[in-house]
C-alpha positions, 0 to 999 in steps of 0.5 A, spaced: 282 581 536 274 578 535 273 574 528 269 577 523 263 573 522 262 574 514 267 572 509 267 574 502 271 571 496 272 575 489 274 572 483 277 578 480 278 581 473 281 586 470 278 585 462 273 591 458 267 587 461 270 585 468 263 586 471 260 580 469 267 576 470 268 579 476 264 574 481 262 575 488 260 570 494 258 571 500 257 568 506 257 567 514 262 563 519 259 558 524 260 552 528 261 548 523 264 551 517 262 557 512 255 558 509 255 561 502 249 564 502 250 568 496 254 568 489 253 573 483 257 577 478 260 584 481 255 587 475 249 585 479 251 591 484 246 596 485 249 601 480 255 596 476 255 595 469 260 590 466 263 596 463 271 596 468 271 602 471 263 603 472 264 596 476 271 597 479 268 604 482 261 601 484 265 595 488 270 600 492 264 603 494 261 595 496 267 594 499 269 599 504 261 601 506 263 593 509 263 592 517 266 586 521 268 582 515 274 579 511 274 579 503 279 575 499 280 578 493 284 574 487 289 578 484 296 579 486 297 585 491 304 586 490 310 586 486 317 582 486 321 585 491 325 588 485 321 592 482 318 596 488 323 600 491 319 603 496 320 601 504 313 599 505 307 596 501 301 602 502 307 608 500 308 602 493 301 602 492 298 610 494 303 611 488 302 606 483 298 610 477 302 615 478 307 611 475 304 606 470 298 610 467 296 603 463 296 596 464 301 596 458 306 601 460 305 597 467 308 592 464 313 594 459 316 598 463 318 592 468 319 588 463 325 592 461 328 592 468 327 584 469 330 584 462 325 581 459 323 576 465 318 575 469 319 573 477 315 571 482 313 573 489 316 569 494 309 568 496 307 566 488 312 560 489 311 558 497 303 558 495 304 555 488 300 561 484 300 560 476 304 566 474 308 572 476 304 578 477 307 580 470 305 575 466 301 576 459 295 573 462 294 577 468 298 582 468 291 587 467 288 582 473 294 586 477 295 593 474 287 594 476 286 591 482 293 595 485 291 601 481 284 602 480 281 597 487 286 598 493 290 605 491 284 609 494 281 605 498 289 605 503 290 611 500 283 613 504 284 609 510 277 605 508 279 598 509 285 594 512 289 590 507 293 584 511 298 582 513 302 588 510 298 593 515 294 592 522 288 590 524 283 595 525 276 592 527 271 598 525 274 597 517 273 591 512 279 587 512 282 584 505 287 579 504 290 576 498 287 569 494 289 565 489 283 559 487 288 555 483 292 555 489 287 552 493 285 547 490 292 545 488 293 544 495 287 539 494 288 536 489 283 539 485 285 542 480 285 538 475 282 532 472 284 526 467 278 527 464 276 535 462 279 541 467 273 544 470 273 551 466 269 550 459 262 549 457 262 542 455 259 537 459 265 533 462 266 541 464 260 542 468 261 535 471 268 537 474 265 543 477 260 539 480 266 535 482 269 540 486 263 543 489 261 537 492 268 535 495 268 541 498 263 540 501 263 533 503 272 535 505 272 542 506 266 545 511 262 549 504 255 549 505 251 552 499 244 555 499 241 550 494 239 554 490 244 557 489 248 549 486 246 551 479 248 558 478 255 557 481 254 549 475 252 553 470 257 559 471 261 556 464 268 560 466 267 558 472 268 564 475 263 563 480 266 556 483 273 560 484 269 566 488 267 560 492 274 557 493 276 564 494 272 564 500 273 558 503 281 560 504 279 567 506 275 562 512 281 558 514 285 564 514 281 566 519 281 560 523 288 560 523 288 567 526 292 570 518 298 566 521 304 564 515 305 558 511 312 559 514 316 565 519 323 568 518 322 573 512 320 579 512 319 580 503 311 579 504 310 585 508 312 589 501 311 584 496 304 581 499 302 574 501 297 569 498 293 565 503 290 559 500 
């Protein structure tokens, strides 16, 4: 099947002002890497807000009126094998909110079946992930973007979501990211002297550090104007859109293909390209 020719890369959130923590980059496949050509908050959508549920409904809309494209969003698409009891991915997500109508219930009630543990994937060890997708700090990350984001979407049959379903070309294709783990893949995810999220200047430094490798390493080109704005950005929210959008295109280079074969768990439990 045909590559698609424009790459997205969304750093997501799931906090009360997620519209200005969610961070979009945008940008076009050619022959000698991927040009980003745009980088903007979600609430710089027509019609977005910062407000959560204005933003998540305004960026569905953004996402499956899409053609010809392939997203890669950064939150788990799944849960540990344990805790999903369904046969396939899309009947696990289709009735994800009607079984956690909270993010704190979400997490509590898995808490208590793990017993107070927190798995991970098999694709957050083979990928090396920070947390499990029940983890205090992105636990809200997963209950939002499995319930709010991708349940109407498949329920709906608006996009594609790999690898758990097939390819479709008319429809927009999602797969799952994890800056932190691209960037470890690098060797770039921290420094001795300051980490690149912060607001202090060794912070800024260590962006520009990362933009430029990538750039130099990784075929990145970026708009000039652009540079700045994704410098300037202090939770560095802008950057990971960026590297988000750099492992959506070399999964597209190498036509989605897993990091290893023989096991079938990622068809339930998600799969992270980095």
């Amino acid at each position: 099947m045909k590559h698609p020719l424009q790459i997205y890369g969304i750093d997501f959130s799931g906090a009360r002002d997620a519209g200005n923590r969610i961070w979009i980059a945008s940008g076009m496949v050619q022959a000698n890497g991927l040009r980003i050509e745009n980088c903007f908050p979600a609430a710089e959508l027509p019609g977005a807000a910062a407000a959560r549920d204005q933003c998540l409904e305004v960026l569905r809309r953004f996402i499956v009126e899409l053609r010809n494209c392939v997203l890669g969003l950064d939150f788990p698409f799944g849960l540990p094998r344990q805790l999903v009891p369904d046969d396939t991915w899309a009947s696990f997500v289709s009735r994800f909110r009607d079984d956690y109508t909270s993010p704190e219930e979400f997490r509590s009630s898995c808490l208590v079946t793990t017993r107070r543990k927190e798995p991970r994937r098999h694709a957050d060890e083979e990928s090396r992930t920070p947390f499990s997708p029940l983890n205090l700090r992105i636990y809200r990350q997963t209950y939002f973007g499995i319930g709010e984001l991708l349940a109407p979407i498949v329920k709906e049959g608006r996009a594609c979501v790999l690898p758990m379903q097939e390819r479709v070309e008319m429809l927009p294709w999602l797969i799952e990211v994890c800056p932190a783990s691209t960037l470890k893949r690098y060797g770039l995810y921290r420094f001795p002297y300051a980490p690149y999220k912060g607001r202090t200047e060794e912070n800024r430094a260590a962006r520009e550090h990362i933009l430029k490798v990538l750039v130099r390493d990784h075929t990145v080109q970026i708009a000039v104007d652009l540079k700045a704005r994704v410098l300037d950005n202090r939770g560095g929210d802008a950057l990971d859109s960026i590297v988000a959008a750099l492992a959506t295109f070399q999964a597209v280079q190498n036509d989605f293909r897993f990091v290893s074969e023989g096991r079938d768990d990622r068809l339930v439990e998600g799969y992270v390209y980095t």
